[in-house]
C-alpha positions, 0 to 999 in steps of 0.5 A: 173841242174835239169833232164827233167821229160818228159825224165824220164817218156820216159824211163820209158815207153820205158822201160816197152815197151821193156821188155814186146813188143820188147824182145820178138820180138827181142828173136824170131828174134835172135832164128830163125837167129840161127835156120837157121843158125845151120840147113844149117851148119848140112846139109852142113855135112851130105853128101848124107843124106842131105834130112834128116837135116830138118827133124832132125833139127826139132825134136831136136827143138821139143825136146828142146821145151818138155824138156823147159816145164818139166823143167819148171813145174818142177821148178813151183812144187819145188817152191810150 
C-alpha cells in the first residue's frame, strides 16, 4: 500500500504552519498561564506587602527579558 501524496504535502504544510505561526502562539499562552500562575502563588505570601507582588513580578520579567538578550548577543558574538 502506497502512502497518499496529499496527506504527505498536508503534513508538510501543517508542519512548516506549526513551526512558524502555532509555536509562537502556543509558547506565549503557556508564558503568560505561568506568569499568572507564579505572580497570585508570591502574593498569596507576601502578607501585608502584597501591594508590591506586581510591581516585583514585573521587574524580575524585565529582568529576565534584559538577561535573554545579553545572552543572546553574547552567543551571536562568540559564534562570529
Amino acid at each position: 500500500m502506497t502512502p497518499n501524496p496529499l496527506l504527505g504535502v498536508l503534513f508538510h504544510w501543517l508542519g512548516g504552519l506549526f513551526s512558524w505561526i502555532l509555536a509562537p502562539w502556543l509558547f506565549a499562552g503557556l508564558r503568560t498561564h505561568d506568569q499568572f500562575f507564579f505572580y497570585t502563588m508570591g502574593e498569596s505570601q507576601m502578607g501585608r506587602y502584597a501591594f508590591s507582588s506586581w510591581t516585583l513580578h514585573m521587574s524580575s520579567i524585565i529582568i529576565l527579558i534584559g538577561a535573554a538578550v545579553v545572552i543572546g548577543f553574547g552567543n551571536k558574538m562568540v559564534q562570529g
